[in-house]
C-alpha positions in Angstrom: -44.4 84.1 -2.0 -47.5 84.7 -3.3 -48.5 82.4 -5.5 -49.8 84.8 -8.9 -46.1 86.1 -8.3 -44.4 82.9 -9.4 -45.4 83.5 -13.3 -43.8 87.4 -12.6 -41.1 86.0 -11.4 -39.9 83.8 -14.1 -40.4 86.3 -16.5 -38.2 88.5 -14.8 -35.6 85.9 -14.3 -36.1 85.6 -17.9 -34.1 88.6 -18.5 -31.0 87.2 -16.5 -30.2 84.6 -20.1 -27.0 84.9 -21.6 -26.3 86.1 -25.1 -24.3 85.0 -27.8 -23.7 87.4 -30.8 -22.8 85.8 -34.1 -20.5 87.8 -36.8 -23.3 89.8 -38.7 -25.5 90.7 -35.5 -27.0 87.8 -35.3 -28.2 86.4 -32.0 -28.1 83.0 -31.0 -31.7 82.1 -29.0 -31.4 78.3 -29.0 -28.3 76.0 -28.8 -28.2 72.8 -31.0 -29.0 70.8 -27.1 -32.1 72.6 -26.8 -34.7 70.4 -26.6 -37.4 73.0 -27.5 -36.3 75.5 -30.0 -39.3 76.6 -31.2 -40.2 78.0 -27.7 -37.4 80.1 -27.7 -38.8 81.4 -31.5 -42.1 82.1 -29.7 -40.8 83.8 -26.6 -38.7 86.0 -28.6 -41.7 87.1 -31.1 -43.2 87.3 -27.5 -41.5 89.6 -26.2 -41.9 92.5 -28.7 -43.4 95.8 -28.2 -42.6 98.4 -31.3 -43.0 96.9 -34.7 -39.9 95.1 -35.9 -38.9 92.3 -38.2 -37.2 89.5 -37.2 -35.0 87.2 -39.6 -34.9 83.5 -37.7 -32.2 81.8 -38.9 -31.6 78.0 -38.6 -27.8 76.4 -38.9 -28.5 74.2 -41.1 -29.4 77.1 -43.6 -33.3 77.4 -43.6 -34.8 81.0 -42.6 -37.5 83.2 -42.9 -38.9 86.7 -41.1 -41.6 87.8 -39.5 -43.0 91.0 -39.1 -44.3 91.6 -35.2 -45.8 93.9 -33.6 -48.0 94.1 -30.2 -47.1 90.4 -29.8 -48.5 89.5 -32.5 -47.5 88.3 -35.7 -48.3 90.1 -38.8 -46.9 88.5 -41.6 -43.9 86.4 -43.0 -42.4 88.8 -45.3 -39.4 86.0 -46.6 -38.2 82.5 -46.5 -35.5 80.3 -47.8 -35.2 76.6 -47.7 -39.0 75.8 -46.5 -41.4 74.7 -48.4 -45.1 75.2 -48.2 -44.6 78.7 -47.3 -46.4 80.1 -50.5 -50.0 80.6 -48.8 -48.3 83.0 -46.1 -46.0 85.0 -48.0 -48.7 86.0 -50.1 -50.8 87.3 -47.6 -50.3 91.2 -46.6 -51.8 90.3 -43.0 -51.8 86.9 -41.7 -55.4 85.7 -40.3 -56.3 82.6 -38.6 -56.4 80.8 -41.9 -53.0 81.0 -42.0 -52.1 79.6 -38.4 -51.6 76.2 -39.5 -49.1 76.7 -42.4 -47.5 79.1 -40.2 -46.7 76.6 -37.5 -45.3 74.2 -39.4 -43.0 76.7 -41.2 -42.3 77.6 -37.6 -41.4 74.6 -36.5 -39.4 73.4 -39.6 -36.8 76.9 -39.3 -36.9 75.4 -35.5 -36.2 72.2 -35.8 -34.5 70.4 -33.0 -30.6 69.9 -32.6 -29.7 72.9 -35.0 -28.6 76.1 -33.6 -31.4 79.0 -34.2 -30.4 82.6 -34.6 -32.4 85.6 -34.5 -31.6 89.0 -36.7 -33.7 92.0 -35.6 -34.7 95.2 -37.9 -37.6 97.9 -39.0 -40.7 96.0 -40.3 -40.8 95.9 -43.9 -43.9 97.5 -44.6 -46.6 99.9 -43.1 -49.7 98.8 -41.4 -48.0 97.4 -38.2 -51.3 97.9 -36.1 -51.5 95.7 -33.0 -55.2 94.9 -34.1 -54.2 92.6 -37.0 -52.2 89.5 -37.2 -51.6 86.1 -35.1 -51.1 86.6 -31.1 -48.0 84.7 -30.2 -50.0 83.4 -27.7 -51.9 81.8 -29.2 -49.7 79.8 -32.0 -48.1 79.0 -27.9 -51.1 77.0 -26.9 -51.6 75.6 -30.3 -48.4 74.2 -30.2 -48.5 73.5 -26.1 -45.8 76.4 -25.6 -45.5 77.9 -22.6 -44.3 81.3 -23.3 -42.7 81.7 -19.8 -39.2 80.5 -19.3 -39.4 77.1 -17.6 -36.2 75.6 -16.5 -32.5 75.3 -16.6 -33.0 73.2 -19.2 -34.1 76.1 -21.5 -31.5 78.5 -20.9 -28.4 79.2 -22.8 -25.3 77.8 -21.8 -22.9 79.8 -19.0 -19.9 80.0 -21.2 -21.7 82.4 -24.1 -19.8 85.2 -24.8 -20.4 88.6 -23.7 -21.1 91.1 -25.6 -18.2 93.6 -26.5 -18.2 97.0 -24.8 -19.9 99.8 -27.5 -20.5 103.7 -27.9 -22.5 105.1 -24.6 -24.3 107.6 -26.7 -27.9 107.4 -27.4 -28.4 107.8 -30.5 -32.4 108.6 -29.8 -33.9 111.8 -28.0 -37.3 111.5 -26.9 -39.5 114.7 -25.8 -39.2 116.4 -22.4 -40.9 114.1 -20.7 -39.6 111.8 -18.2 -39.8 108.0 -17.5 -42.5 108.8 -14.4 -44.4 110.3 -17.2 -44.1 107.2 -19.2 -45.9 105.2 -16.4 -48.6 107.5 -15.8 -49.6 108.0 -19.3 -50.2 103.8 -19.6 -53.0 103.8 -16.9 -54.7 101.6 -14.4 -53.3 98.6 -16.6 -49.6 99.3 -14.8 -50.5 97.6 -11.8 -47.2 97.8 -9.8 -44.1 99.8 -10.8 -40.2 100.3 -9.8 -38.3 103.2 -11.2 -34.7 103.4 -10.6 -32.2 105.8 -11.6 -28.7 106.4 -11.9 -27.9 107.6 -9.1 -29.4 104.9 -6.9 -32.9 107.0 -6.1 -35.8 105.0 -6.8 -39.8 105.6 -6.6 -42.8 103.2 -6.9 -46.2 102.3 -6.7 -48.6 99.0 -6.7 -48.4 95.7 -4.3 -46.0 95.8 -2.0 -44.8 92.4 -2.4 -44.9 93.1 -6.3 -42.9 96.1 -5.7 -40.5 94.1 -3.0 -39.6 91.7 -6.0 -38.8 94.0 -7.9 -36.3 95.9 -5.7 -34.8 92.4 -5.3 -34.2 91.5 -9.0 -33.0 95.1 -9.5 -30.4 94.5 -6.6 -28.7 91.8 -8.4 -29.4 92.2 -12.0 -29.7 95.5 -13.3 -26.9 95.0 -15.5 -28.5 91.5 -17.2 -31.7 94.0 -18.0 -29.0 96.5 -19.4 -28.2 93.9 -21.4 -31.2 92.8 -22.9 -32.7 96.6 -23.5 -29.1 97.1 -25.8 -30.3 94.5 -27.8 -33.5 95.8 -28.7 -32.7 99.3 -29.2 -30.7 101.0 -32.1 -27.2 102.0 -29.6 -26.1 100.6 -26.0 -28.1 103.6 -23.9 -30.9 104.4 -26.2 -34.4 104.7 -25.3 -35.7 101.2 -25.3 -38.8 99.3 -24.1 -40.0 95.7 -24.1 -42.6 93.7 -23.0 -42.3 90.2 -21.7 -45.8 88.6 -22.9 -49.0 88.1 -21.1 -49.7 84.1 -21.0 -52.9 82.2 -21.5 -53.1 80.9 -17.7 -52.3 84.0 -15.8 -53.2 87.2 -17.5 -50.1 89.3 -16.6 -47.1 90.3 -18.3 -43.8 92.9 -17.5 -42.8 95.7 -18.8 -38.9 96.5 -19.3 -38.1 100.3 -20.0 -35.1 102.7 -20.2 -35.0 106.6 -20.6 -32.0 108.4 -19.9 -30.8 107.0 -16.8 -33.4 105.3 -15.1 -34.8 102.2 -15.6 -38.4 101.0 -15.1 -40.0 97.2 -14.2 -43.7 97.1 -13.8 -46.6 94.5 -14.3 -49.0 94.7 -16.8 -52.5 93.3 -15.8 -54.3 91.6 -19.2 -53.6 92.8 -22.6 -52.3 96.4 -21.8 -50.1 96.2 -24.9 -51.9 99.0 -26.3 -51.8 101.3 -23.6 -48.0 100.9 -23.1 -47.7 101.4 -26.9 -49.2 104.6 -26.8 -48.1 105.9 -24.0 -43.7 104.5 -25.3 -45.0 106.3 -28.5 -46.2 109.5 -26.6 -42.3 109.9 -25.2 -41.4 110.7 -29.0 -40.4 114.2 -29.9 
């Protein structure tokens, strides 16, 4: 294997974690056995594309929510049970001043040996522009994160429950334009590419051993990337698109997309989040 395909690789694998949904909607990301729950925090801000809030919730009752956009953090917009997290909530756009108290709000909602949950929503303000804000990446390598999944020892336990069977019906429609359309409007930055569709027809571009891993992880997961893409959109079907982040070491990141009936993996070289924004955005009726 090649070795700048080992960093893809996880991330795809990434998608393959099991998911526990609480009464509420709430979704557990970290057991109370996790050694690193805080990672889990990071990878899920991480992994965001559109602008969405998300409500981190800690057993032992501590909480607070982020606004995140572009893989970045824009602001904490409410917390319960931390202290010290005055300096932030008062800010309407975090900035590096902030990173500090941020962190350790971060890692006190975190903290190890309590069960952390994660409740998703629309952002609770305007100005959710990718240009502003903390990167996730780097509050990772402040706190020596690596944002890719890194072992067994970080994933979820087998026996989670599955999530119960919903309406098929998007609730979304986009404009006339298909999912080929999507990936041409985002630009040299898509450097490889695997569509597939319902009916088992596929098409591609890029690397072919970029391409060849992805026709491999399609093979025997499509339904665990089903999964995850219900759980970022509004209904099981719906249009839905995420990004699993760029790191510090490696400079690429994938991109996770459904229209219709097709699905789409591809590999983002550097930060491309803009381009794919744009071009998810131009898909909007």
């Amino acid at each position: 294997m090649n070795k700048g395909t080992v960093p893809i690789i996880a991330r795809l694998h990434s998608l393959q974690a099991p998911v526990r949904v609480m009464s509420g909607g709430a979704r557990v990301i970290a057991e109370a056995g996790d050694r690193n729950p805080v990672a889990h925090l990071l990878r899920e801000a991480n992994e965001t594309m559109l602008a969405r809030s998300l409500e981190f919730r800690s057993s032992a009752g501590p909480s607070l929510t982020l606004d995140v956009a572009g893989r970045r953090v824009l602001r904490l917009t409410a917390s319960h049970g931390l202290p010290g997290a005055e300096a932030c909530l008062g800010a309407e756009v975090l900035e590096d001043e902030h990173k500090d108290d941020l962190i350790k709000l971060l890692q006190a909602v975190a903290a190890p040996r309590q069960e952390l949950r994660v409740v998703t929503g629309p952002v609770s303000r305007e100005g959710s522009e990718v240009s502003v804000g903390l990167p996730v990446a780097l509050l990772a390598d402040l706190m020596l994160i690596d944002l890719n999944v890194t072992g067994p020892e970080d994933s979820l336990p087998e026996e989670a429950e599955e999530i119960s069977e919903r309406e098929e019906t998007p609730a979304v429609r986009l404009s006339g334009a298909g999912i080929d359309d999507f990936a041409s409007a985002i630009g040299p930055s898509l450097i490889a590419w695997l569509i597939r569709r319902g009916g088992g027809e596929t098409a591609s571009d890029g690397p072919e051993d970029m391409v060849s891993h992805m026709h491999a992880f399609l093979d025997d997961e499509s339904e665990a990337v089903v999964r995850q893409l219900d759980l970022v959109s509004a209904a099981p079907g719906d249009p839905a698109c995420l990004m699993l982040g760029v790191t510090l070491i490696d400079g690429h990141g994938i991109l996770c997309a459904r229209l219709e009936d097709s699905l789409l993996l591809g590999v983002i070289e550097g930060d491309g989040t803009q381009a794919v924004l744009t071009a998810w955005r131009g898909l909007m009726a």
